[in-house]
N, C-alpha and C positions, 0 to 999 in steps of 0.2 A: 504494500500500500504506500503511496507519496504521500506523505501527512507532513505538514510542518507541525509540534506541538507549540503553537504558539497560537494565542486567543486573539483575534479580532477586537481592535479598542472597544474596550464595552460601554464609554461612551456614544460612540455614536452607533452603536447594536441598541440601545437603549431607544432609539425613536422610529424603529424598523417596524413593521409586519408582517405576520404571517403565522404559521402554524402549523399543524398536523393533517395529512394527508392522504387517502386510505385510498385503495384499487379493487371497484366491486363489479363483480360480470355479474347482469341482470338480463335472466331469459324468461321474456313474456308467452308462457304456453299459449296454445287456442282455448282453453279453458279461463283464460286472464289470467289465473293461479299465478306468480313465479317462482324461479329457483335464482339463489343467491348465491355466488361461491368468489372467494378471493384467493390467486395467488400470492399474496402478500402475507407475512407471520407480525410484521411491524410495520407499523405507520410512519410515512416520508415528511419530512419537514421542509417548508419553502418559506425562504424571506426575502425582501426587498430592502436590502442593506444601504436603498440612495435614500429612503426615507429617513436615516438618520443624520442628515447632511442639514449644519444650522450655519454654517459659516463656509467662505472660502478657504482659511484654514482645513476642514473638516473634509473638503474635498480633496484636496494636495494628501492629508494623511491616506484618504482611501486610493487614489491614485498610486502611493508608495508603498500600501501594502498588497492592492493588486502586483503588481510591478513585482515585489519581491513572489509572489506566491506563481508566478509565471500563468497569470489568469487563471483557466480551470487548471491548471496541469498538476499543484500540488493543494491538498484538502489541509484546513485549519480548526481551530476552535472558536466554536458562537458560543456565548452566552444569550440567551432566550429570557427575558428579562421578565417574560411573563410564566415561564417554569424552568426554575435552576435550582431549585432544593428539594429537599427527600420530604419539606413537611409544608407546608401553607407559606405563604410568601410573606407573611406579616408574621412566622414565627421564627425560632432560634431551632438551629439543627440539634437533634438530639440523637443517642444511641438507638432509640427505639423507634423509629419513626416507620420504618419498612421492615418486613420481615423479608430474609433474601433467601435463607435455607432451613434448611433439620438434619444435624449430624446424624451422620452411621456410624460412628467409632472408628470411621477409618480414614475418611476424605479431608483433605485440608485446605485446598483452594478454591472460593465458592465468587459468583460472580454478581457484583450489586447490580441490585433493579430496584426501580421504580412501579408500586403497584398501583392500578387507577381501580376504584371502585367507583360502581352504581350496580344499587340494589345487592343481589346476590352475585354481579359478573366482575370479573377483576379481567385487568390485561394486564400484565407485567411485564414491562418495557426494560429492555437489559442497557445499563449505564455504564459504556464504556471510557467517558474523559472524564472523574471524578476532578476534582479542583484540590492540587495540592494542597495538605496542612485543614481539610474541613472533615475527613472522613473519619467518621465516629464509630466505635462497631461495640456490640454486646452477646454475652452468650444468657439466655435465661437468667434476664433483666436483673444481669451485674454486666456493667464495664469493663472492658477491655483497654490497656493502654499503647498507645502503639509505639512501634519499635523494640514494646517488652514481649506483646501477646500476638501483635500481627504486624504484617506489612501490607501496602498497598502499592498496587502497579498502577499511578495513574492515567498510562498511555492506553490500558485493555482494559482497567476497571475490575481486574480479579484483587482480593484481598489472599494472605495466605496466613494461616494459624501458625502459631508454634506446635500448639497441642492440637490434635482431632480433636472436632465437641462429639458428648457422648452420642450414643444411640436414642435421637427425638428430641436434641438437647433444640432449642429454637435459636435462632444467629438472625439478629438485630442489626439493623445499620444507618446511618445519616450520614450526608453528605450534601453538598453541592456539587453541580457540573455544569460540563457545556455539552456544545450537540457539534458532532463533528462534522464538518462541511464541507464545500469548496464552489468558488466562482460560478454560476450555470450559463456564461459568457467572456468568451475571450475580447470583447471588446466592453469600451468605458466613452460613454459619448455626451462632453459636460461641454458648457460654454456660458463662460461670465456673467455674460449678459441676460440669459436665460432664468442664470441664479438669482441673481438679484432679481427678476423678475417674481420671484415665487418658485420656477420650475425647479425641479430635483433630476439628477441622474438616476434611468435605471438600473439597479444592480442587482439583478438576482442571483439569490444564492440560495444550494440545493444541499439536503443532508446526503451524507456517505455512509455506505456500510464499512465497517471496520472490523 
């Protein structure tokens, strides 16, 4: 994978949109009835990175960091200003925020997710660019501290034990992250006068599987 680990100024990701994006084949029988079926296991993320452009400044920076990221050619890190923690966006990350596994007494590298519920369905979204220094994790709600009990790979988003948790032991975790991406355009097409006008460049940017 060409990944740069480096985050996109989350300044100006801060005034972007966009969101979650799901792929559903819809077959209308002759009975109207239909059948529903997705290729897809995870939902695709699309933003518009020139909506965060409030200054001429702001563009020269997106211009330098397209530039260094060779347009689509190498993928980076978003921050999603409107989902980048393990718990509600007006709270403090905590150990218990997602549940990610349940020991067998024998496994020790388990991989963070994000779980969405409504009602009884849950989708758990696997978190692979955890944010240095926020990852929190617990075994049956006691703490863990890291670098004694665990480590984290924040390039894949696997955490790894010292110890196996027992057999049904439950493995807690919090974190913030970003969403990994890259340019969904090789070109950048801005003009001064345009800016000042109100208009924004468009910059789409698409998430990547990693």
């Amino acid at each position: 994978m060409q990944f740069h680990e480096v985050r996109f100024p989350a300044n100006l990701s801060f005034g972007a949109i966009g969101g979650p994006e799901r792929r559903t084949d819809v077959v209308t029988l002759v009975n109207g009835h239909e059948e529903r079926n997705t290729p897809w296991a995870h939902s695709r993320r699309h933003y518009d990175a020139g909506m965060g452009m409030r200054s001429l400044d702001d563009v020269e920076a997106l211009i330098a960091f397209f530039e260094a990221r060779r347009g689509q050619m190498y993928g980076f890190r978003w921050k999603d200003w409107s989902d980048y923690k393990s718990c509600l966006p007006s709270q403090t990350v905590a150990y218990d925020d997602q549940v990610i596994a349940y020991g067998d007494g024998e496994k020790t590298q388990f991989q963070l997710v994000k779980n969405y519920r409504s009602a009884e369905h849950v989708y758990a979204r696997p978190i692979t660019k955890p944010v240095l220094g926020t990852v929190r994790l617990g075994i049956d709600a006691d703490e863990l501290r890291e670098g004694v009990h665990y480590s984290v790979d924040v390039s894949t988003g696997v955490v790894s034990l010292a110890v196996a948790p027992g057999e049904g032991e439950e493995i807690t975790a919090g974190f913030e992250f970003d969403v990994p991406v890259r340019f969904d355009t090789d070109r950048i097409r801005s003009s001064v006068a345009s800016f000042q006008a109100g208009e924004v460049p468009d910059v789409p940017v698409i998430e990547v599987r990693v």
